[in-house]
N, C-alpha and C positions, 0 to 999 in steps of 0.2 A: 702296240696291241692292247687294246681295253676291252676288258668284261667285267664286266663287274654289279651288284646290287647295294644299292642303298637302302634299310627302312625309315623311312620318314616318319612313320608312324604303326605301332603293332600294341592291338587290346582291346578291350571292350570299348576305350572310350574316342576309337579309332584307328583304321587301319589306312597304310598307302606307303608305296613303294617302288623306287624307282629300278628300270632295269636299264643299265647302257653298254653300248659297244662305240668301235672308233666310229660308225656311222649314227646311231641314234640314239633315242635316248625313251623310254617306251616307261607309262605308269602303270599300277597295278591297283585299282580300287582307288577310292576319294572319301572316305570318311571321316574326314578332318573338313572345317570351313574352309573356304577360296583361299581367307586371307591367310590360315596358319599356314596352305599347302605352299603359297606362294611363298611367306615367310621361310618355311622350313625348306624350300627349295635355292632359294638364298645362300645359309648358313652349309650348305653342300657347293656351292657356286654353281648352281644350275638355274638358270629365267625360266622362267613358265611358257613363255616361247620356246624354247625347246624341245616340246615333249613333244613327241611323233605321234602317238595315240596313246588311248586308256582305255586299259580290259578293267569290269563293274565282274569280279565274279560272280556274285549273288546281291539278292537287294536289301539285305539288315544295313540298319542304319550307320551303323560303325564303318561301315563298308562305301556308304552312298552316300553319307551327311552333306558334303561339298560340290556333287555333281552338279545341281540345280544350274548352281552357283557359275561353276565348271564351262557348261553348255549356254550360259548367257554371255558369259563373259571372252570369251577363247572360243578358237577356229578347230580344237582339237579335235580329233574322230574319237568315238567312244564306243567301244564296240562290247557286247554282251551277248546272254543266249535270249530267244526269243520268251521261253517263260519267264525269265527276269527280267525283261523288255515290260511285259503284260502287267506283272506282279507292282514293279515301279510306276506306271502310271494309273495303277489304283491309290498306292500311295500317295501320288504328285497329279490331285486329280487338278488342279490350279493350271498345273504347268504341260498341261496335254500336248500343245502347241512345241514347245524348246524338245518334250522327249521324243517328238517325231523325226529329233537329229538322228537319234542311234541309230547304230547300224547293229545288225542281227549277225555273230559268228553260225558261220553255215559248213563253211567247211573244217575238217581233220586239222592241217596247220595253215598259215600264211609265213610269207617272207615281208620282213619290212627291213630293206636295206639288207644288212650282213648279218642279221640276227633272223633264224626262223622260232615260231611261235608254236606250239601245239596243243591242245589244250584234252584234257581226260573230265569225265563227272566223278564228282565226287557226294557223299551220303552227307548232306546236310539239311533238316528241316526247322524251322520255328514258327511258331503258333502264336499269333494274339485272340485278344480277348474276343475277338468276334468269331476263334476257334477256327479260321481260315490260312492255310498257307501260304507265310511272308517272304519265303527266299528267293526264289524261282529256280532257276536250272544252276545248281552252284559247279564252278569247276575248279580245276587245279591247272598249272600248263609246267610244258618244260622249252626253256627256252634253252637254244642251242647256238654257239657261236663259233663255225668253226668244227674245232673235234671237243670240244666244250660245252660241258651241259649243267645247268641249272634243273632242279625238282621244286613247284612252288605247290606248296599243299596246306592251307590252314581253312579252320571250321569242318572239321569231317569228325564222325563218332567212330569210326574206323574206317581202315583202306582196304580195298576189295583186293581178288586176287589179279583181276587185267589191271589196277593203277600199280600193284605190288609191281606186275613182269615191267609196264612199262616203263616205271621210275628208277630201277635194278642200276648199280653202277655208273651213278650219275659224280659230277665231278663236286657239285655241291648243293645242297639242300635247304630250302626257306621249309621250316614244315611247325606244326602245330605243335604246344608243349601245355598246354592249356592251364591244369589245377592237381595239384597232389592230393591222392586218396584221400588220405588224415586231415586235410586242412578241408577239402568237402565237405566232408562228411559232420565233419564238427561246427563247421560256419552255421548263421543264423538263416542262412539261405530256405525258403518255403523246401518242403519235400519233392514238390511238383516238379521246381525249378531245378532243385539236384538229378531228381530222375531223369530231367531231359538231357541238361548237361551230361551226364554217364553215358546215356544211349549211346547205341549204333549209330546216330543220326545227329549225335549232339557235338561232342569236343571232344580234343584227345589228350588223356593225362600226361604226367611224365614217365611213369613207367608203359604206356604204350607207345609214346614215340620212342621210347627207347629200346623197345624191343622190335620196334618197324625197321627203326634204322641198323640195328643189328643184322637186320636180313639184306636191309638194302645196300647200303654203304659197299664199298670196294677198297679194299687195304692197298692198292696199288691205284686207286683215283683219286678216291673222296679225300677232301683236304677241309671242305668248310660245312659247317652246319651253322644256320640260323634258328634257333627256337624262338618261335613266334605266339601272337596271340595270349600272353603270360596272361590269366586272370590275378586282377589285383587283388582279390578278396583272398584268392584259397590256392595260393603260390608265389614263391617267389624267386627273383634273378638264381638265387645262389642250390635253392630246392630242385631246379629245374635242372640247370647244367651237373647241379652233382649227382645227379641221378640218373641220367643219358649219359653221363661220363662212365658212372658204374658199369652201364651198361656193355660199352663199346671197349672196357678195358679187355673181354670175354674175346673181342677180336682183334681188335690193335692191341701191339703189343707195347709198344710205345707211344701214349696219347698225344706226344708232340707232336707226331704226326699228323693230330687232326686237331682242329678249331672249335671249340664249340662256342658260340655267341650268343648276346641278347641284346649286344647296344645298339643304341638310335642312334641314327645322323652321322652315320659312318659308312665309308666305302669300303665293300670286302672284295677283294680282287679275285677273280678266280682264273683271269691270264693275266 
C-alpha cells in the first residue's frame, strides 16, 4: 500500500512535486527546467515516463519554468484552470501552438487510477510591470487515497473559511510557510514588494501556517506536515518548523506524534 509525496522542488526559485499511489504517480506544477525535473526525478527512482499528469496550479514562473519544455518533449496531459490556461499563453506567446495541449480542469474532482483529485481556489494574485494580472485561477487540491488524505496548499495570503471546512482533519498537509515577520520586515526588500507578499493575496508567514494548522490538524490523524515554499531571503529550514512546532505544542501533546518537514528529494509516506 503506497501513498505518498515527494517535493522535488519548493521556493521561489521553483516549485514541483510529485504525488504517488500503488497505481500512479501524478506531478504538481513544473517550475524547475525539463532537464532538472528529469534529473530530480531520477535521484527519487522515478522516469519521466511515469508521470500520469501535471496539475499547473497558477502561471508564476516558479511554478511553470519547465512546462514549455514539458509539453514538447512528453505525452503527459497537463491539466489547469482556464484562466491560467489564458494568462500562460499571453506569456508563451511563441508557443501558442504546444499550449493548445492543455487541457482546462472543469470539474469538482477527477479519479486517476486509485487516487481521487479535488481541487479548491485559493487567494493568490501578482502583478508585473505592465500592472496586469499574472497568476490565473490559482488552486490548492486534496488528494485522497483510500481513507487517506493529503491538503496541498502553497502561494495563498490567507485560507478562506470553505478551504478551512474543506482541508479540516486531513492525514497530512503540503501547505505554505512562506517568511518570518522580523526577517520581512528587515530585508532590503522594495516596500511594494513586502506589502504584497504580507497581503491577503500574497504568501503565508510562519506564524500563520501555524495557526492554520492549529485549527486544521487532528490529533488522532494528522501525522505529517510539509512546509513549503520557504523564501530564501526572509526565512529559514530551522525559523519555520520551530515556530509551527510552537504552535502545535498548544494541541499535540506530544509532538512525536507529528512530523514536521522541509526536506527535498524525499518520500514522506502517509500509508
Amino acid at each position: 500500500m503506497v501513498f505518498s509525496f515527494i517535493p522535488l522542488a519548493s521556493g521561489s526559485s521553483g516549485n514541483s512535486t510529485v504525488i504517488e499511489t500503488d497505481k500512479t504517480k501524478v506531478l504538481v506544477d513544473c517550475g524547475i527546467s525539463f532537464s532538472k525535473l528529469v534529473s530530480k526525478l531520477k535521484e527519487v527512482n522515478i522516469d519521466i515516463k511515469d508521470i500520469s499528469r501535471l496539475y499547473i496550479t497558477h502561471a508564476h514562473a516558479d511554478h511553470t519554468a519547465g512546462l514549455i519544455s514539458l509539453l514538447k518533449k512528453t505525452s503527459i496531459p497537463v491539466y489547469t484552470r482556464k484562466d491560467t490556461a489564458t494568462v500562460l499563453k499571453q506569456k508563451y506567446k511563441n508557443d501558442l501552438s504546444i499550449l493548445e495541449k492543455l487541457i482546462l480542469i472543469q470539474k469538482k474532482f477527477s479519479i486517476v487510477d486509485d487516487l481521487k483529485i479535488s481541487y479548491f481556489k485559493l487567494p493568490h494574485d501578482g502583478w508585473n510591470f505592465s500592472n496586469t494580472q499574472d497568476a490565473g485561477d490559482h488552486i490548492g487540491f486534496i488528494f485522497e487515497y483510500g481513507l487517506y488524505r493529503l491538503s496541498y496548499m502553497t502561494d495563498c495570503g490567507h485560507l478562506t473559511t470553505g478551504v478551512m471546512e474543506l482541508n479540516k482533519s486531513s492525514d497530512a498537509y503540503f501547505i505554505e510557510s512562506n517568511y518570518d515577520d522580523e526577517l520581512q520586515m528587515k530585508s532590503s526588500r522594495p516596500w511594494g514588494l513586502k506589502q504584497r507578499v504580507m497581503s491577503d493575496k500574497g504568501h503565508l508567514s510562519n506564524e500563520q501556517a501555524g495557526d492554520y494548522l492549529l485549527e486544521l490538524t487532528d490529533v488522532n490523524k494528522t501525522r505529517h506536515i510539509f512546509l513549503a515554499h520557504l523564501s530564501s531571503q526572509c526565512n529559514t529550514k530551522e525559523l519555520a518548523i520551530s515556530t509551527v512546532s510552537s504552535k502545535l505544542k498548544q494541541k499535540f501533546s506530544n509532538l512525536n506524534d507529528i512530523s514536521v518537514m522541509t526536506e527535498l528529494l524525499r518520500r514522506y509516506h502517509i500509508a
